[in-house]
Structures are given as structure tokens and as C-alpha cells.
C-alpha positions in Angstrom: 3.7 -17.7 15.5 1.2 -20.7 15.6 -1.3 -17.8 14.2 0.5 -18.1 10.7 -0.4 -21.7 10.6 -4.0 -20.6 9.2 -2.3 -20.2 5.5 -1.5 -23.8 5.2 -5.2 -24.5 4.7 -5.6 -21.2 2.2 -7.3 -22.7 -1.3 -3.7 -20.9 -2.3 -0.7 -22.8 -4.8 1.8 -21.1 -2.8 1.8 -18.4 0.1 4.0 -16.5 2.1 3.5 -14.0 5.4 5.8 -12.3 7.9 5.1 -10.5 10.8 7.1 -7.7 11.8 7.4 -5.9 15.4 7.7 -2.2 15.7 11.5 -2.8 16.5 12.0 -3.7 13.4 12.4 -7.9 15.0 10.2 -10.3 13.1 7.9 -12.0 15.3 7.3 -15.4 12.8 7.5 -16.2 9.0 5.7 -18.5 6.9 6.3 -19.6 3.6 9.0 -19.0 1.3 10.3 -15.6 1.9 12.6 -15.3 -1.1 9.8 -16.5 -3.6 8.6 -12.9 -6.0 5.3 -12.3 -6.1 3.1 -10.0 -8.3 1.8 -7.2 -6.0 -0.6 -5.7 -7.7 -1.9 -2.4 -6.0 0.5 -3.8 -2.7 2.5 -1.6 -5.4 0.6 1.6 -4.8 2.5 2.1 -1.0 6.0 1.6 -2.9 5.3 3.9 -5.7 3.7 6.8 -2.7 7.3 6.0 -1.0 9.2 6.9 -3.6 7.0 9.9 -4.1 7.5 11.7 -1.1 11.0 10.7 -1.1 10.8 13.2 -4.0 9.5 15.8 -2.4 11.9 15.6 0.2 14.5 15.8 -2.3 13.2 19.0 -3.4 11.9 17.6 -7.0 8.5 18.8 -6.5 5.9 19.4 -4.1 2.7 17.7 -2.4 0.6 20.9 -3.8 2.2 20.9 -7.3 -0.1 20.9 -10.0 -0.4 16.8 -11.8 -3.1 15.6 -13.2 -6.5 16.9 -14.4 -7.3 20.9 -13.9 -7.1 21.7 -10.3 -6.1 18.2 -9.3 -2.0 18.3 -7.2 0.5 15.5 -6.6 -1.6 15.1 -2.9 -4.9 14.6 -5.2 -3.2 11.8 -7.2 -1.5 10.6 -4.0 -4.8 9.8 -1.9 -7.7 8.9 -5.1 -9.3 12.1 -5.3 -7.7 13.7 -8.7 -11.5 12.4 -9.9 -9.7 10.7 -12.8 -11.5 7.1 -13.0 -10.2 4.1 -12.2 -8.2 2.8 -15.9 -8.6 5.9 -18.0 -7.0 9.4 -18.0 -10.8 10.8 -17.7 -12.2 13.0 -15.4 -14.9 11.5 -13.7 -15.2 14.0 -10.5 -13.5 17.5 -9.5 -10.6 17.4 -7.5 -10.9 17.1 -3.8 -14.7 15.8 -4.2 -14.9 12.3 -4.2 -12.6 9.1 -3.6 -12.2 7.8 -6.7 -9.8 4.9 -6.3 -7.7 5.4 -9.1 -4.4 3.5 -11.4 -4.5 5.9 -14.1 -3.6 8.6 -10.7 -0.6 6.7 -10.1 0.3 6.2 -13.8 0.0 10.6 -13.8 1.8 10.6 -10.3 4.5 8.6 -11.4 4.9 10.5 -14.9 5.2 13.6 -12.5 8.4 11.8 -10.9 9.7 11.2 -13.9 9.4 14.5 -15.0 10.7 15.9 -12.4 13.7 14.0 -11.0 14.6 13.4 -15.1 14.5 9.4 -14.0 12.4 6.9 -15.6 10.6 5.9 -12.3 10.8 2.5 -12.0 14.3 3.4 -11.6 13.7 6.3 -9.3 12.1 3.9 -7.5 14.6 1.4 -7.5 17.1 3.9 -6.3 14.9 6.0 -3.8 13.2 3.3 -1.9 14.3 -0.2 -2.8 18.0 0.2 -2.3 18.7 2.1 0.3 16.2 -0.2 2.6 18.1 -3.5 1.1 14.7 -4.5 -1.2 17.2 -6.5 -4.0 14.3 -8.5 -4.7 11.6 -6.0 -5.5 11.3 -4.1 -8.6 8.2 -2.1 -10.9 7.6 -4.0 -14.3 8.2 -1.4 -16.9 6.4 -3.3 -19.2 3.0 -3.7 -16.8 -0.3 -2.1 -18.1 0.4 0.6 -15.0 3.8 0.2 -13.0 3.6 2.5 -10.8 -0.1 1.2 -9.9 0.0 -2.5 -10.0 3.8 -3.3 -11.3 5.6 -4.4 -8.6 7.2 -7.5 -7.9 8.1 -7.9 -4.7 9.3 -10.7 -1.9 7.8 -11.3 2.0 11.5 -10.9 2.8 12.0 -7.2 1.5 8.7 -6.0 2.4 9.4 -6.9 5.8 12.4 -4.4 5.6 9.9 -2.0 4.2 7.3 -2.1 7.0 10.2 -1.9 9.8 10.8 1.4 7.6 7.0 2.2 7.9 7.3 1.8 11.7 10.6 3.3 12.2 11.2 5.8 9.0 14.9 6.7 8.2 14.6 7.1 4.8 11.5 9.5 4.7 11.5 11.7 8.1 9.2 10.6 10.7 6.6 13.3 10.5 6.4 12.8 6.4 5.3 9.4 7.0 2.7 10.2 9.5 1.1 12.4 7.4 0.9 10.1 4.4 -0.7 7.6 6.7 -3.5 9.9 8.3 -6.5 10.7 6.3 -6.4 13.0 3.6 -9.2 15.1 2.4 -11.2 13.8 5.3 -15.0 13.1 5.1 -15.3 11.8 1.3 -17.0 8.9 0.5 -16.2 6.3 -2.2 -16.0 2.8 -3.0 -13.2 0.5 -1.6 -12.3 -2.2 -4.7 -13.9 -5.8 -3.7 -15.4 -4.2 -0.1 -17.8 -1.7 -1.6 -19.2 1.7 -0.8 -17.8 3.0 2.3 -18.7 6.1 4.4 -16.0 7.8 4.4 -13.4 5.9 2.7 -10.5 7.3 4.1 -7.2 7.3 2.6 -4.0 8.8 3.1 -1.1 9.6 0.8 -0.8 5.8 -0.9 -2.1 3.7 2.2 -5.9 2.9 3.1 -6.5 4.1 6.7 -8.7 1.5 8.5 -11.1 3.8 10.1 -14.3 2.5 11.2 -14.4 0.5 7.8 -17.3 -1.6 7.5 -16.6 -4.5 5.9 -13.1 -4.2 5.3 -10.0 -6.5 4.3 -8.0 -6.0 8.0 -9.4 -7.5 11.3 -12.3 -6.7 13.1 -9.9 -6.0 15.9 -7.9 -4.2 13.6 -7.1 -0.3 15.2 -8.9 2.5 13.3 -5.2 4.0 12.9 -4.2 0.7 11.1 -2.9 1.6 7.6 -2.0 -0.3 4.6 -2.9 -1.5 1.1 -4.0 -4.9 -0.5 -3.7 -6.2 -4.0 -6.3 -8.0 -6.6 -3.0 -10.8 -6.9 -4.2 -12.1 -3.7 -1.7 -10.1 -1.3 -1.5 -7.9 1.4 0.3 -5.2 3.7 -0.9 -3.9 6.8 0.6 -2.0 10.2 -1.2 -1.1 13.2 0.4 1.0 14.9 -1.7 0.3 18.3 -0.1 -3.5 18.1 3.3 -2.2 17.7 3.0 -4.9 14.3 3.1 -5.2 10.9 2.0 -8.0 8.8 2.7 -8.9 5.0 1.1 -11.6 3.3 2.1 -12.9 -0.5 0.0 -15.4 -2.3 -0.4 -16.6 -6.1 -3.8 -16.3 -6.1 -5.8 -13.3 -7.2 -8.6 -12.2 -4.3 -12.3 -12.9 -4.3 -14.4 -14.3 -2.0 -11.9 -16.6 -0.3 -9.4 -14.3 0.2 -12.8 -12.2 1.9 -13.7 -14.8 3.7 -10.2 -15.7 5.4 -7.9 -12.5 5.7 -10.3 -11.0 8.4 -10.0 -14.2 10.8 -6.6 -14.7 9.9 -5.9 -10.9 10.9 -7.6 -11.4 14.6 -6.0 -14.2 15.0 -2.6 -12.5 14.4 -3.4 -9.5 16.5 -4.7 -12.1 19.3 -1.2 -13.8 19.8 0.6 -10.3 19.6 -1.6 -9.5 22.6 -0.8 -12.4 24.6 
């Protein structure tokens, strides 16, 4: 795809995309695609994966009490547990407000744990990460919040993990379209680097693209597009209305040039899919 051509004039050491149809075929590659990369919150899908993988299992439930008072694994699962963003403190009741939160994924993934008796970067490892051929991708136990912003992952096996996203046979179908519809609809809240957003919809792990105003995804980008970026400089997005997926891995962490260039570089993308 001449489209992934943009990335060679990133302001980035090293960089690496893939583009994957909703057959599970990869439509073009940049970069090295082997190369690990620190995700950052790119983590936050993996760890909601391996989560409702879970509750398939049986281990717990979406409405199980985790977290503050009141506050469920779905709470923790779509930023409105009201815990704030690094701290196990309240800030809001649950169900209230969006309150984009790491220290909710650190409780979420403590609830795993608890529940499957696994420490859950392994769960992980053995829930998600195998069985979709991910060899390269792990959650740093040692990270201030693995299950948040821990994982280390390759373009490579997140292709295989948006084919999943598009074509689920590890979670069943209907699971993942009801972690990637809106949850708690109608709260507002503040997407990280984008600002205040009314709503700022989320579903279960993935931002839902909505009519997000400005946001990291294209302008042409499908309100039904879901996905997650990270503060390392990296994204993950499908939309669903393409029949696409896109991941793309840098080595630099986001500000303004990474605001400045995903958008375009997103249009451009969903241009040549169109053609």
C-alpha cells in the first residue's frame, strides 16, 4: 500500500504498520514487523481480551463486584469505576463519569488473578497470546501497571490479533461485539492528549470512534471504528465499515507530531482501501 509510505517521513527512529483485511489477508506492511515495541495503553485491548476470555471460562463475571464500592469488572472494563487515572482513589461514583483509568486495569487484572489463581501476565499469555500465535508479545511484570501499559508487542502478532478482532474464534462473536459498542452510553470525559469529549464513548477496553471531535483516527474514520492508542507513540484501530484494520508501532512517545500525522495518515489509508 503506497498509503504506508507516509511513515518514512515520521520525525520517528524506527516505525512499523500493517494493514489487515477483514479476511484475515494483509493488505501491505511497512517496517520491521518482528521488531518489539513498548505499547503502552495499545496494552489496555490485550489485557480486556484476556478478560472476557475469563468470563467465558466461567472465572468470573462482567457484573461481579472489583474495584471501589459499587464499581463491577464492566466499570473497570470501560473507565467508569471513578477510580483516577494512577491512584487507587475514588474520584467519581461508579457508572457516572469516564474516568480514563490504569489503576482500573491494575484492579481488573488483580480480579483475573484472583480468580483464575494465575498471575495474569501469564493468564494472559496463555488465554490470548498463544492460542492466536502472538510469540512475540508479552505484559512486563515488572512495569509500573502491566495490565495497563505493560505490553510489549510486535506489528506481526498484532496483525493476528486484529484478524481475531474481525473474525473472533477465541472469544465468541457476540462477546466481542459487545466489548466494542459503547458502554454506559452518554458519559462524558476526557480522552488522554485529545481533551474533553461529549460523550467519550468507550466499550469494554476499546475507544469507540463515535462522532469524536478531535480524535486520533481519521476524519473519515466510521463512527463504529474501535480501537486504542498508546503514549509510546503507537496505535491499533478496526473499522469495521472498511472491512480493515490498521496497527502502527513507533519508538517515539506521542505529542503533537504524532497529532498532527496519524489523522492524514489514517484517510489516506482508508482512501486506498476504497479504491
Amino acid at each position: 500500500m503506497e498509503s504506508l509510505r507516509l511513515i518514512e517521513q515520521w520525525p520517528v527512529p524506527t516505525a512499523a504498520a500493517v494493514v489487515v483485511r477483514s479476511d484475515g489477508s494483509v493488505a501491505g506492511s511497512h517496517g520491521p514487523q518482528r521488531h518489539p515495541f513498548k505499547l503502552a495503553s495499545v496494552t489496555k485491548p490485550l489485557t480486556a481480551y484476556a478478560t472476557l476470555v475469563a468470563v467465558e471460562e466461567g472465572a468470573l463475571e462482567l457484573d461481579d463486584p472489583a474495584g471501589p464500592e459499587g464499581s463491577t469488572v464492566r466499570h473497570l472494563l470501560a473507565h467508569t469505576s471513578g477510580l483516577a487515572f494512577d491512584e487507587h482513589r475514588a474520584m467519581a461514583a461508579p457508572g457516572t463519569r469516564r474516568l480514563y483509568s490504569n489503576a482500573g486495569f491494575d484492579v481488573l487484572a488483580e480480579a483475573v488473578a484472583k480468580a483464575t489463581g494465575m498471575p495474569f501476565p501469564q493468564y494472559a499469555a496463555e488465554a490470548v497470546f498463544a492460542p492466536l500465535g502472538m510469540g512475540g508479545s508479552w505484559l512486563d511484570a515488572a512495569s509500573k501497571s502491566p495490565a495497563g501499559a505493560g505490553g510489549v508487542s510486535t506489528a506481526e502478532d498484532l496483525a493476528r490479533f486484529t484478524a481475531e478482532l474481525q473474525a473472533p474464534r477465541v472469544l465468541h462473536p457476540e462477546t466481542v461485539a459487545e466489548a466494542t459498542r459503547v458502554a454506559f452510553p452518554g458519559l462524558n470525559g476526557v480522552l488522554p492528549g485529545y481533551g474533553h469529549q461529549k460523550p467519550n464513548d468507550w466499550g469494554l477496553g476499546f475507544d469507540i470512534r463515535d462522532h469524536k471531535a478531535p480524535h486520533w483516527t481519521g476524519l473519515t474514520s466510521s463512527p463504529a471504528t474501535f480501537g486504542h492508542f498508546g503514549q509510546s507513540g503507537t496505535f491499533l484501530w478496526v473499522d469495521p465499515a472498511a472491512g480493515a484494520a490498521c496497527v502502527v508501532l513507533t519508538d517515539r512517545d506521542f505529542g503533537p507530531w504524532a497529532a498532527e500525522l496519524w489523522t492524514p495518515f489514517t484517510d489516506a489509508v482508508l482512501a486506498e482501501l476504497n479504491q
